[in-house]
Backbone as a ProteinNet text record, in pm:
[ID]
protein_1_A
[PRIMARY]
XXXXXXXXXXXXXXXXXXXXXXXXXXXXXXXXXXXXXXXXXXXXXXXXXXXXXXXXXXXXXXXXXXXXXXXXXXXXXXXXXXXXXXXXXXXXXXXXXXXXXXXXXXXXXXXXXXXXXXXXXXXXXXXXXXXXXXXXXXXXXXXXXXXXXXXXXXXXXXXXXXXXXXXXXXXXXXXXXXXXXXXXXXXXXXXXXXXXXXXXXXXXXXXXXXXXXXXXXXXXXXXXXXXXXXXXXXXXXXXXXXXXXXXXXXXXXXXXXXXXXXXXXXXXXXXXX
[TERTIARY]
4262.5	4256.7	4180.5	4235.7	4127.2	4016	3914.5	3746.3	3781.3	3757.1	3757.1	3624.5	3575.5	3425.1	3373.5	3452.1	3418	3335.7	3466.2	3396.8	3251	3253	3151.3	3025.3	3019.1	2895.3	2891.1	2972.9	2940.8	2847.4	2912	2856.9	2665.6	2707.1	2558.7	2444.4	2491.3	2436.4	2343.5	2467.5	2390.2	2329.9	2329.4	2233.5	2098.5	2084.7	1951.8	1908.9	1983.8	1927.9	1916.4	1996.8	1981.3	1990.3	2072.5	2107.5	2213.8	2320.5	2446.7	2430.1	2364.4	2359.7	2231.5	2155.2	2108.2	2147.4	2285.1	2380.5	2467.5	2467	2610.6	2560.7	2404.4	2344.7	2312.6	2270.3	2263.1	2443.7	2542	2639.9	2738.8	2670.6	2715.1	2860.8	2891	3020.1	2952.3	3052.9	3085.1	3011.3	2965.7	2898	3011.7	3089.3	3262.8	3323.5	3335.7	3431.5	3293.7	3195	3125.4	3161	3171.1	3152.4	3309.8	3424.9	3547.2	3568.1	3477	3500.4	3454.8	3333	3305.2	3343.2	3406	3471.9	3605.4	3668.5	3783.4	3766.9	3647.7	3593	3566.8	3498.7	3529.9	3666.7	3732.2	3879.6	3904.1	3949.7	3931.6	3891.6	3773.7	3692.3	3764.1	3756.6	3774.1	3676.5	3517.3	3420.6	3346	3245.1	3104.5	2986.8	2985.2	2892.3	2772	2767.1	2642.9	2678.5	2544.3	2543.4	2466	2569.1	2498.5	2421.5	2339.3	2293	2272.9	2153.8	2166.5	2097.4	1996.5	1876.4	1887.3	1978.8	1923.6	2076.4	2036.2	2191.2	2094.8	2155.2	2127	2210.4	2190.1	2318.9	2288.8	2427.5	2460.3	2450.5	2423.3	2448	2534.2	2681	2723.2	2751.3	2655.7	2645	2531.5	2410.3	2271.9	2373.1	2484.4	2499.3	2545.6	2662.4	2766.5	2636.2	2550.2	2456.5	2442.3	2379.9	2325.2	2382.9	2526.8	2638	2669.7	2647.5	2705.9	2615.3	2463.9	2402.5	2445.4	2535	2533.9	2648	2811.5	2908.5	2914.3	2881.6	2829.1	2741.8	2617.8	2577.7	2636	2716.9	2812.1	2928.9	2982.5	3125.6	3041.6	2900.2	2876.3	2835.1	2775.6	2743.9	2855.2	2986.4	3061.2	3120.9	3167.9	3202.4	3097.6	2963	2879.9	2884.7	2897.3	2921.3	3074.6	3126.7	3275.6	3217.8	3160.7	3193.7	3080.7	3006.5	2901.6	2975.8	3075	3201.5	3223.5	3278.1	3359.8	3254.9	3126.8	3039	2949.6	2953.1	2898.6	2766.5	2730.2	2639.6	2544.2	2417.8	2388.9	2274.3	2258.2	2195.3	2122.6	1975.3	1955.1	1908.4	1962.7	1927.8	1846.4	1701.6	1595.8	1577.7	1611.9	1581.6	1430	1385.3	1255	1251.5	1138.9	1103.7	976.9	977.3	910.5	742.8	680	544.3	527.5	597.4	572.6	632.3	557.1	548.3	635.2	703.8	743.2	755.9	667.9	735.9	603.2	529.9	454.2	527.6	618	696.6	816.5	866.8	1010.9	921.7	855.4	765.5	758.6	680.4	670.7	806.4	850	1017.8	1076.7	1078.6	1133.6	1082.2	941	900.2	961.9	1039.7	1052.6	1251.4	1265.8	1402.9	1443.5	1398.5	1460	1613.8	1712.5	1824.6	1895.4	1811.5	1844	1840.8	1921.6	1843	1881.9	1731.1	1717.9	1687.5	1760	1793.3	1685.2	1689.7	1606.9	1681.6	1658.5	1752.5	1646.2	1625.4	1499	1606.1	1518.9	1622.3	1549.9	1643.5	1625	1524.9	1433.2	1344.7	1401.2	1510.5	1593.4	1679.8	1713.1	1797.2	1763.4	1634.2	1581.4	1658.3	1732.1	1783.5	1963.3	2012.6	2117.3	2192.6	2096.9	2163	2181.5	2094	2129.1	2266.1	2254.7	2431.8	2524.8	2511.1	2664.4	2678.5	2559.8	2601.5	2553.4	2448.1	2408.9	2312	2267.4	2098.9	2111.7	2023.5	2081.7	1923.4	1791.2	1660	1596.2	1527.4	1486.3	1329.2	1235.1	1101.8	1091.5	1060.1	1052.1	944.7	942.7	856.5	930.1	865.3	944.3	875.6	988.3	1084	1194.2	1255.8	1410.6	1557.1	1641.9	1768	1750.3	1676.7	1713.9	1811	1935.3	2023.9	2075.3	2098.1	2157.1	2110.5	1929.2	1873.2	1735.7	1769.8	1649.6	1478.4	1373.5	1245.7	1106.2	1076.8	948.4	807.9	727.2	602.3	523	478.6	418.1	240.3	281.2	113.9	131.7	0.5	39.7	-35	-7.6	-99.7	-113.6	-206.9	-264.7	-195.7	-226.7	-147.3	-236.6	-220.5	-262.1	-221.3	-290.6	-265.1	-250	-138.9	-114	-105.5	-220.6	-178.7	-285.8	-231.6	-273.3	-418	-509.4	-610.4	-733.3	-652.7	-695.9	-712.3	-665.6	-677.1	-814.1	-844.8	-981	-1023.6	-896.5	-938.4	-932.8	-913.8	-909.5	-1040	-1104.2	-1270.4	-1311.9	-1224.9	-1317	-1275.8	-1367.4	-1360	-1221.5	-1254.1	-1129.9	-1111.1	-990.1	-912.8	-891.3	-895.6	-804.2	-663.2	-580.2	-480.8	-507.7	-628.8	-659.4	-725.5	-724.3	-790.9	-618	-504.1	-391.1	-351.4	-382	-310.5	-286.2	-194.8	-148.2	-84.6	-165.2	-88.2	26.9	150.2	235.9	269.7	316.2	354.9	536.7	522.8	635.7	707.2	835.6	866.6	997.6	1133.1	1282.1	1316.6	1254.2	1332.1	1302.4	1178.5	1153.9	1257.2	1193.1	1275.6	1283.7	1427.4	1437.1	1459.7	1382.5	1403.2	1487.5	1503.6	1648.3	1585.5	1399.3	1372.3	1194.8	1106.7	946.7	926.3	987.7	959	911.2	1080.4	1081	957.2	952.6	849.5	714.6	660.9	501.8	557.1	648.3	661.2	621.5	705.2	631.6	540.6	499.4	316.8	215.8	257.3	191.9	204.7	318.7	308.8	288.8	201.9	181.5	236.6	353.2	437.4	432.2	287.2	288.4	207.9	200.8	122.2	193.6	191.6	282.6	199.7	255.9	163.4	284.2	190.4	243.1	211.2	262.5	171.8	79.6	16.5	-118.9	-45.9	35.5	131.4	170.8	296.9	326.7	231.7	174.6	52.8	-3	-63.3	-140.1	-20.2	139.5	190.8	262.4	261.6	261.8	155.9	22.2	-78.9	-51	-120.7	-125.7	-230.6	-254.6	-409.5	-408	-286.6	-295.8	-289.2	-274.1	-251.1	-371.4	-399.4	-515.4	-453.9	-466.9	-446.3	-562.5	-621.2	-721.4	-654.9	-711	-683.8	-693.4	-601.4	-607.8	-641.9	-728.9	-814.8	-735.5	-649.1	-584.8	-500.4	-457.5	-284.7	-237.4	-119.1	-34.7	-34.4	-57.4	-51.2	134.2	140.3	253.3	337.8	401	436.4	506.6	490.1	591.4	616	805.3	836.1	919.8	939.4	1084.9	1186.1	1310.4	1483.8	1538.2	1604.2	1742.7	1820	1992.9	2096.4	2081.7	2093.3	2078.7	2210.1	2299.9	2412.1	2400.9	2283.5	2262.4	2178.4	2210.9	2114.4	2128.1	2168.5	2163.8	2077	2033.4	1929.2	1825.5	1875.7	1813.6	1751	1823.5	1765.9	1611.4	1632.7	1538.5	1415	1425.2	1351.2	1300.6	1358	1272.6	1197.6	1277.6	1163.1	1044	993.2	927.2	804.6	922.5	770.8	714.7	782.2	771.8	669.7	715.2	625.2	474.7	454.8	312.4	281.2	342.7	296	265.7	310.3	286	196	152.2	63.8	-57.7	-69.8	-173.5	-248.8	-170.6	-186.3	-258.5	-211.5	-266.5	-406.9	-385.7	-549.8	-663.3	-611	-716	-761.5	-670.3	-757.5	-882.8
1287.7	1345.5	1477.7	1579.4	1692.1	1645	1713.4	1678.7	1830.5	1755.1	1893.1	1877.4	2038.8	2105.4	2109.4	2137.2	2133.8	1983.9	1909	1774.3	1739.6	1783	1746.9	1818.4	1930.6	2027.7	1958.3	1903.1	1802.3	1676.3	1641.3	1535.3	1560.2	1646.7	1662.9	1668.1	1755.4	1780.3	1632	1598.8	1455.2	1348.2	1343.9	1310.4	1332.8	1486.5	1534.5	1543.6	1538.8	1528.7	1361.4	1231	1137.4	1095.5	1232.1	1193	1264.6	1250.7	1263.2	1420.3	1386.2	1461.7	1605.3	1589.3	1714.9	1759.4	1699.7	1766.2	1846.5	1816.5	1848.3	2022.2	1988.5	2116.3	2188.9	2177.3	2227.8	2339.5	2246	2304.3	2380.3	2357.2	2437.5	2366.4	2229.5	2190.9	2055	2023.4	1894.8	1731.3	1641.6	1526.5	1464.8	1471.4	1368.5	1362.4	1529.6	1597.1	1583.9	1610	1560.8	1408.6	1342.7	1154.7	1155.3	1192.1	1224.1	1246.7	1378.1	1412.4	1325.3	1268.9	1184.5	1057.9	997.4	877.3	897.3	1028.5	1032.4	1078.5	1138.5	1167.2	1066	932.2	801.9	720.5	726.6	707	762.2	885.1	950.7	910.2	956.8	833.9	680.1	623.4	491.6	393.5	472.1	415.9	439.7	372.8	352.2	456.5	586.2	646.4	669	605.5	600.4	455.3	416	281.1	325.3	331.9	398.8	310.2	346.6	256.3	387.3	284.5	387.2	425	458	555.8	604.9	596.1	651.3	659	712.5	714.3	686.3	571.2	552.5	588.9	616.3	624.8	517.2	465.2	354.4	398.3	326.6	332.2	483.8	447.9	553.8	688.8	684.3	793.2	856.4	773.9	879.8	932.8	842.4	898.9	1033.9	1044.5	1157	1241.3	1217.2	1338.5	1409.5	1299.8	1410.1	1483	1429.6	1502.5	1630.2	1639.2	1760.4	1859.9	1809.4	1945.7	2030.3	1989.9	2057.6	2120.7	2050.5	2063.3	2168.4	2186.6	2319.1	2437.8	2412.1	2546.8	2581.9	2521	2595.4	2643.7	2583.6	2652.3	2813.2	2797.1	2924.6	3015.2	2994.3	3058.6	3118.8	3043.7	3090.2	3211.1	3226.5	3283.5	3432.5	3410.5	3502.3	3610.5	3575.5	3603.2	3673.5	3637	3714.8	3812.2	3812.2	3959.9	4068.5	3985	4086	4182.1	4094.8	4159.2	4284.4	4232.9	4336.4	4466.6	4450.2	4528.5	4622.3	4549.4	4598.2	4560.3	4450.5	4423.2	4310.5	4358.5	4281.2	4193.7	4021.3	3956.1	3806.1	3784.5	3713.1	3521.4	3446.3	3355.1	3250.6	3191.3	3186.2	3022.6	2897.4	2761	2757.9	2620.9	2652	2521.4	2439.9	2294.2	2323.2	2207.7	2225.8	2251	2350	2354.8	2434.1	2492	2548	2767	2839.6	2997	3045.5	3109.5	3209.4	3376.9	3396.2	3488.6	3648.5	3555.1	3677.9	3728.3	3643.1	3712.7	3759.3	3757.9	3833.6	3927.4	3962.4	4053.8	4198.9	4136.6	4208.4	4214.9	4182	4190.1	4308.7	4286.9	4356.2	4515.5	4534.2	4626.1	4762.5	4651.6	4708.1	4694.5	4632.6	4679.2	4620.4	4767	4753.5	4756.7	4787.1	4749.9	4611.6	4513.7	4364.2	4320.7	4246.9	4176.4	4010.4	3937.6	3809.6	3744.2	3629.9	3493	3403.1	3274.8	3156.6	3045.3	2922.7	2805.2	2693	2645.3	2506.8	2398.5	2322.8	2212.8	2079.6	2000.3	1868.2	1771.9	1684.2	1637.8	1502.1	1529.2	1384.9	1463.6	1590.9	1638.3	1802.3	1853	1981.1	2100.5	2033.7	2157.9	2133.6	2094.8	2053	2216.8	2336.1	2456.4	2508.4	2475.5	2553.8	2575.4	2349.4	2351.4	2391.9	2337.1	2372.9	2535.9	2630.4	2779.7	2861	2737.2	2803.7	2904.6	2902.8	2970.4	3006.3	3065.1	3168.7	3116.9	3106.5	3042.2	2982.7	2852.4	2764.1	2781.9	2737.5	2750.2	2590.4	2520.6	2330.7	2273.1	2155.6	2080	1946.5	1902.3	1804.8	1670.6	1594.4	1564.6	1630.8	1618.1	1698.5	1688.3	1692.2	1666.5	1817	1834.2	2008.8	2024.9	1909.4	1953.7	2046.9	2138	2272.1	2396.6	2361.4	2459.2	2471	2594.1	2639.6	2672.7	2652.9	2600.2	2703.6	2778.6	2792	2733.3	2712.3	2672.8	2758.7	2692	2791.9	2725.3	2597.3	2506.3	2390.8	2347	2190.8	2154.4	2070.6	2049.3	1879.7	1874.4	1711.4	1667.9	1475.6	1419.9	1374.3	1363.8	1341.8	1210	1143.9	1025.3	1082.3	1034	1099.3	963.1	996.3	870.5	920.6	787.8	864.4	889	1016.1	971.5	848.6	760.8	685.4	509.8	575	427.8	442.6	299.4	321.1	383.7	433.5	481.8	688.7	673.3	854.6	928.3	848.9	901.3	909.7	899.3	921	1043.4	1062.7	1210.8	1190.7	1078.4	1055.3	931.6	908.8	771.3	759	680.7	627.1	569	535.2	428	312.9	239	136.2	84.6	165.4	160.8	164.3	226	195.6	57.4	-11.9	-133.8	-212.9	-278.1	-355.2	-261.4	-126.1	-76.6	-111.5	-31.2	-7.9	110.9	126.4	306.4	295.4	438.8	485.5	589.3	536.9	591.8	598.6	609	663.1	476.7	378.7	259.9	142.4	215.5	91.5	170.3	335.2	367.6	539.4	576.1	740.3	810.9	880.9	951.1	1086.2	1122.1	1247.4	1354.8	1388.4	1508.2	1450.7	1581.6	1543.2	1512.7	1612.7	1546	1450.4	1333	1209.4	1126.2	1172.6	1106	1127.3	1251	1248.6	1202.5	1171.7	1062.5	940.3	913.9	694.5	744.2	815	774.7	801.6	876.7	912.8	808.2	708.2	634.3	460.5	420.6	349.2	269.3	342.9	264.7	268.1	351.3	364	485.7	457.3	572.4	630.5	762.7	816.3	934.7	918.1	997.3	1084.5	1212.5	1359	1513.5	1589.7	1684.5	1722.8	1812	1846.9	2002.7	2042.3	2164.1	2159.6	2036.5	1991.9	1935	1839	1789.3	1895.6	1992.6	2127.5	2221.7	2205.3	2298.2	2209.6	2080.8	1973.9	1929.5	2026	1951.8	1969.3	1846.7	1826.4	1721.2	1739.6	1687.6	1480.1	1459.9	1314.8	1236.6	1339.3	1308.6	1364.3	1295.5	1325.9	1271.7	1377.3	1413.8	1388.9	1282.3	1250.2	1218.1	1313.1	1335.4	1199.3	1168.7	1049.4	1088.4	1114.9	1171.1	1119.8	964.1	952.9	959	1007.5	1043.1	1151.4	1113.8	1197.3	1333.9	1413.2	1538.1	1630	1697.1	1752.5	1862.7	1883.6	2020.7	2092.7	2239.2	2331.3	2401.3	2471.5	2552.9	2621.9	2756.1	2837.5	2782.9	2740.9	2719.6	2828.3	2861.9	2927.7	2872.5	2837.3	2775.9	2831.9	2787.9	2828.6	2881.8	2976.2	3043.5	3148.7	3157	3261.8	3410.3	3524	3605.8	3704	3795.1	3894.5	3966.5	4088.9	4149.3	4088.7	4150.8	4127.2	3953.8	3904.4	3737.2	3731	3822.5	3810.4	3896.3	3964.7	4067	4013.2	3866.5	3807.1	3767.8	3657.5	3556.4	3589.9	3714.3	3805.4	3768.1	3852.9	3933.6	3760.2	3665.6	3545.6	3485.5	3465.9	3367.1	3453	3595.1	3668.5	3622.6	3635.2	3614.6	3520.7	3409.3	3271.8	3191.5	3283.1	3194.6	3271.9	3362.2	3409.3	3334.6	3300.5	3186.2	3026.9	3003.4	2872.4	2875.8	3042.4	3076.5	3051.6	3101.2	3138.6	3037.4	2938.9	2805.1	2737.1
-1672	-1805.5	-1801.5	-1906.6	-1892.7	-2015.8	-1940.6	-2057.6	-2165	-2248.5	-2404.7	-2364.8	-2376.8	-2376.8	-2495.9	-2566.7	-2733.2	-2778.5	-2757.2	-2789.3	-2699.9	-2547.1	-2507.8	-2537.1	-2583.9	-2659.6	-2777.5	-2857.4	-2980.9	-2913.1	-2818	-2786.3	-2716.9	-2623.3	-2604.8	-2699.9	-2858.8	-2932.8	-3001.3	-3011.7	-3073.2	-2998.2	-2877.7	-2786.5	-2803.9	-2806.1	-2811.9	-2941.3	-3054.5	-3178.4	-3221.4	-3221.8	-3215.2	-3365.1	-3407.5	-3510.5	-3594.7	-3664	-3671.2	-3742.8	-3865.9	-4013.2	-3909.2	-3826.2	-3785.2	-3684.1	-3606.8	-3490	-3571.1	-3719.1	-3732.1	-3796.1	-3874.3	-3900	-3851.1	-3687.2	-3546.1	-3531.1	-3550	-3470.8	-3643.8	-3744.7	-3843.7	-3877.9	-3895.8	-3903.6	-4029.1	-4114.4	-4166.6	-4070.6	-4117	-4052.6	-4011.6	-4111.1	-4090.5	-3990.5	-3986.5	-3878.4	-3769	-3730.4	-3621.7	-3550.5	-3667.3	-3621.6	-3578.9	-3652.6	-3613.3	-3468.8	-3419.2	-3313	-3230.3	-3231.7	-3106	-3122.3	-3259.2	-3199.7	-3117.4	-3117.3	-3058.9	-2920.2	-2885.7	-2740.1	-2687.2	-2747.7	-2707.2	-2654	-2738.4	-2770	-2575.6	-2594.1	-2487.8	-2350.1	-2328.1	-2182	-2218.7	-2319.7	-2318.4	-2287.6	-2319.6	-2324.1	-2440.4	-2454.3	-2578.3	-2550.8	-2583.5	-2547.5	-2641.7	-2771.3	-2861.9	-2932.2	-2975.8	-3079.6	-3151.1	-3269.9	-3402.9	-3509.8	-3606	-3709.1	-3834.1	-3889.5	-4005.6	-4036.7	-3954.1	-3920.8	-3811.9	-3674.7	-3561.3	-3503.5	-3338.3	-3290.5	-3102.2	-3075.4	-2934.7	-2859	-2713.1	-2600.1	-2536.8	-2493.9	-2409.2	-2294.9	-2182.1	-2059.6	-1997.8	-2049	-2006	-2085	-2207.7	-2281.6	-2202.5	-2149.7	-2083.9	-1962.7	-1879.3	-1753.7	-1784.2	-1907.7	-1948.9	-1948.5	-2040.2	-2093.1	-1965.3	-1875.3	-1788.2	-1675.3	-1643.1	-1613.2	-1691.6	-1830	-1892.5	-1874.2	-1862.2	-1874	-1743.5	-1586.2	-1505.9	-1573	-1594.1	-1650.5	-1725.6	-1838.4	-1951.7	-1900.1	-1822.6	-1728	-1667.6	-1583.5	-1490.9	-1542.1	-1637.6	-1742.1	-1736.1	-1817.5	-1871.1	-1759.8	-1651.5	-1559.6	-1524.7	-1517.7	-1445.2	-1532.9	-1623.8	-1737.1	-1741.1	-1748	-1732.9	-1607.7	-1478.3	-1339.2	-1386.1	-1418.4	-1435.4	-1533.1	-1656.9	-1694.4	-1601.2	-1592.3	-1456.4	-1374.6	-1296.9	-1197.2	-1329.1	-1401.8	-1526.5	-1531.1	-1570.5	-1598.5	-1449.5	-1361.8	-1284.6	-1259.3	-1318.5	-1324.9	-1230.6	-1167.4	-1052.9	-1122.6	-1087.2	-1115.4	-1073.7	-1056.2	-994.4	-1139.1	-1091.2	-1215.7	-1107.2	-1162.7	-1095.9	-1203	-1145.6	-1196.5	-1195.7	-1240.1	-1246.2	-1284.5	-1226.9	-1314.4	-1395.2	-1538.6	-1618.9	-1595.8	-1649.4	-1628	-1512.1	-1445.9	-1328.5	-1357	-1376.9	-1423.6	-1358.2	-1349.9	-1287.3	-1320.6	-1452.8	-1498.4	-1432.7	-1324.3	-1315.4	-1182.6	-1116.3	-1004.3	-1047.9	-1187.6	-1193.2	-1218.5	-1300.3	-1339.5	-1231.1	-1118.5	-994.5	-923.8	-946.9	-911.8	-944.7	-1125.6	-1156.8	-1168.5	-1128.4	-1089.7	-944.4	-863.9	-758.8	-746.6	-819.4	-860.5	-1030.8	-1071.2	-1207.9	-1270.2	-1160.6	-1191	-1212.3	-1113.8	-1100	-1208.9	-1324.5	-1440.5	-1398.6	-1461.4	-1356	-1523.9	-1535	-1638.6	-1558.3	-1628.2	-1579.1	-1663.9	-1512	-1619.6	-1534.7	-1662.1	-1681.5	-1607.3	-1496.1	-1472.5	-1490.4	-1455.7	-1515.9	-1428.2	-1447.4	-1346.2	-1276.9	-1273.9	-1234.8	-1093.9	-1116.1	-1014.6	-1005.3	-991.9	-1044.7	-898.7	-812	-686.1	-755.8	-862.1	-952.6	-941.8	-984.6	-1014.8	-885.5	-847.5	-667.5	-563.8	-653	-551.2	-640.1	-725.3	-845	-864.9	-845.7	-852.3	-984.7	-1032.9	-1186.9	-1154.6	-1021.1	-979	-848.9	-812.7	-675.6	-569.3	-706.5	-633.8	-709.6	-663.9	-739.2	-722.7	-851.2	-841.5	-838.6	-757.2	-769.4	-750.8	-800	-716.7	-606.4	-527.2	-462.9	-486.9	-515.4	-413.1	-490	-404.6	-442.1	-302.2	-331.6	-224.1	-213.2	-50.6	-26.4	101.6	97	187.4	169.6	278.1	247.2	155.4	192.1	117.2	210.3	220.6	289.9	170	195.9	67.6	217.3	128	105.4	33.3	135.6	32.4	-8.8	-147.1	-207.3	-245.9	-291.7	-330	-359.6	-376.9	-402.7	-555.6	-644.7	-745.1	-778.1	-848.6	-875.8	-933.7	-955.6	-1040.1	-1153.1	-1296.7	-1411.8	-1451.3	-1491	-1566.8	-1760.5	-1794.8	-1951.2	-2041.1	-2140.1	-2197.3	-2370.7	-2442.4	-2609.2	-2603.5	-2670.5	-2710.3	-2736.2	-2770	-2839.8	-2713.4	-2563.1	-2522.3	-2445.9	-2406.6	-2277.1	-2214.4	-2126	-1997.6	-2073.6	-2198.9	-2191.9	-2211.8	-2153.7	-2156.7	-2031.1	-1976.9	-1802.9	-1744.9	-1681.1	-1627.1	-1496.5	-1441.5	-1310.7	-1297.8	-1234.6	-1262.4	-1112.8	-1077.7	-912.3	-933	-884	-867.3	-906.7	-864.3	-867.9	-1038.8	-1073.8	-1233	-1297	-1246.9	-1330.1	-1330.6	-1238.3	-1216.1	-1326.4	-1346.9	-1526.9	-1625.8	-1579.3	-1705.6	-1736.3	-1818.2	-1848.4	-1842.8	-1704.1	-1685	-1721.1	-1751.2	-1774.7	-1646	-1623.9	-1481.6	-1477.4	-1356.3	-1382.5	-1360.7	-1285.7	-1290.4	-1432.1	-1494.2	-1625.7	-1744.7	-1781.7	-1874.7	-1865.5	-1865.1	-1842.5	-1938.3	-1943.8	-2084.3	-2064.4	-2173.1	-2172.6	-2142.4	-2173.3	-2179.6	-2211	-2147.7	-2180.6	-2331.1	-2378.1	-2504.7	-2587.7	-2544.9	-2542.9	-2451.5	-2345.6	-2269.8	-2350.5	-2394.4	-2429.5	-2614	-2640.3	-2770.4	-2748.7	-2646.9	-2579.5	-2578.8	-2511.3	-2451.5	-2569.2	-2649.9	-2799.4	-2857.1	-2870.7	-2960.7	-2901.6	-2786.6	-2679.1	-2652.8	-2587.7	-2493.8	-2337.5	-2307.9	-2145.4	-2130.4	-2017.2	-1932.7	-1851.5	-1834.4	-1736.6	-1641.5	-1436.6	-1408	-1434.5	-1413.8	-1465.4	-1344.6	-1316.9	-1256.5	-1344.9	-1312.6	-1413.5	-1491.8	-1399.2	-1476.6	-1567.5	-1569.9	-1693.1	-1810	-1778.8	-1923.5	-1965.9	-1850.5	-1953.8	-2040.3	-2020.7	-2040.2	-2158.3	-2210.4	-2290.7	-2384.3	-2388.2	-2438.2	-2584.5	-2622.6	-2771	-2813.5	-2959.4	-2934.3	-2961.1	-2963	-2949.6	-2802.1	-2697.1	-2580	-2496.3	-2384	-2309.8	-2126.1	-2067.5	-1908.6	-1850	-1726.3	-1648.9	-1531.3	-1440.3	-1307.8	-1224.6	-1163.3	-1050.1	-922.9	-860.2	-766.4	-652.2	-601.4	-520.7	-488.5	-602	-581	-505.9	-421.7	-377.8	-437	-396.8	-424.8	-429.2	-554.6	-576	-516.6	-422.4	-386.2	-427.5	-421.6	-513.9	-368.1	-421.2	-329	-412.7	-331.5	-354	-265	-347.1	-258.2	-320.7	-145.5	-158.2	-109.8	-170.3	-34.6	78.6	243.3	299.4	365.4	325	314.5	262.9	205.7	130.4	190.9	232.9	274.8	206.2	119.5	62.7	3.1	87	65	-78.7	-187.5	-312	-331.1	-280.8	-319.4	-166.2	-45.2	100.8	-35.4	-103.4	-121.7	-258.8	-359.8	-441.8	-372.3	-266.2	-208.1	-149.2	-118.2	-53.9	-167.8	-290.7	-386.9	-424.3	-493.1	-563.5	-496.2	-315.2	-286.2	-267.1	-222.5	-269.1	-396.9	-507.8	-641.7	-660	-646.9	-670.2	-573.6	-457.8	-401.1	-456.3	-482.4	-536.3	-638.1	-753.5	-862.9	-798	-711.8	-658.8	-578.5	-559.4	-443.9	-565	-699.7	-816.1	-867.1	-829	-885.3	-819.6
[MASK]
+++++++++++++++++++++++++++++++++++++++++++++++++++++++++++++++++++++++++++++++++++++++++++++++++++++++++++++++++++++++++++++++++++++++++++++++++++++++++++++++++++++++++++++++++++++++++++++++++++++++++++++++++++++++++++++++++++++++++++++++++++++++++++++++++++++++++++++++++

């Protein structure tokens, strides 16, 4: 069968909104004709991709898998689309992924200092599959942390950072200056095999509203803070690594000559701490 894109940008929509009447105000269309469309995108697959009520809109099983299939699906439609009028225009460009909480903007910065013709995009990736743009072609270099599938990608290091224990204000342990491993034990952590959430968001919502503890890098929680939530360092934890990926197919001057300025820039940032 061919996939309608249309329907599936409807569909994503209401995924992330989780609710019918503010997807439909999101995408500027009728609620009717929204619910229309995705029962017939159902119809379609020939599967159940939301269970609706009358306050909320859940995804089933194979509504989270679709979701998170589309976000590559739809970046890459548009990437690709974008890259073509580039050709048209003449236009040279580097698009630079990046996982959440982690800067990059003081090395395009210096980048773009030393070639101001390059113009360089950024695409946030997902913490379930964050080297996702690399292979599919949405991104040319990735800013990551690992773990990550880096077959067929050559990775620079850049630093390493701590792990945070994130959890509400309001429980026991958010008064201590440092936590071990051994002080989590019993909790109720939140993780990808108990329950996966679509986006941090969602994640620092459970943990706000106590459904778990979740460890965290310390990048993200500081770049997440809010004042019902409180980050305490787990002193034994595994430590986080960040790198720059490029496919390793890839050599073209301009991408040898980010990785240059990026990884100076960015290790600099990790010396200052």
């Amino acid at each position: 069968m061919d996939l309608d894109l249309r329907k599936l940008r409807y569909f994503v929509v209401v995924a992330e909104q989780r609710h019918f009447g503010r997807a439909a105000e999101q995408l500027y269309i009728a609620q009717p004709v929204l619910s229309r469309q995705i029962r017939a995108f159902e119809q379609e697959l020939a599967c159940t991709l939301l269970v609706r009520s009358t306050r909320s809109v859940e995804l089933t099983a194979a509504g989270q898998q679709l979701y998170e299939e589309a976000q590559g699906i739809l970046a890459t439609v548009d990437a690709a689309v974008r890259r073509v009028h580039d050709v048209e225009r003449d236009v040279r460009r580097i698009v630079v992924a990046f996982s959440a909480g982690l800067h990059v903007s003081e090395a395009i910065r210096a980048f773009a200092e030393r070639h101001p013709d390059v113009e360089t995009d950024l695409v946030p990736v997902h913490w379930w599959d964050p080297a996702a743009p690399l292979r599919d072609g949405r991104a040319q270099i990735g800013y990551l942390r690992r773990p990550f599938d880096g077959s067929g990608l050559r990775t620079i290091a850049i630093g390493q950072e701590s792990r945070v224990a994130c959890m509400p204000a309001t429980h026991p342990l958010a008064s201590r200056a440092e936590l071990t491993l051994a002080d989590l034990d019993g909790e109720r952590m939140l993780d990808v095999p108990t329950r996966r959430t679509v986006s941090l968001e969602e994640k620092f919502e459970l943990i706000a509203s106590g459904r778990g503890i979740a460890l965290l890098p310390l990048s993200v929680a500081v770049s997440y803070a809010r004042p019902d939530l409180v980050h305490v360092t787990v002193s034994d934890a595994e430590r986080i690594e960040t790198c720059l990926a490029v496919a390793a197919d890839r050599h073209e001057k301009v991408l040898r000559d980010f990785l240059e300025v990026a990884a100076a820039t960015l290790r600099k940032g990790y010396a200052a701490v």
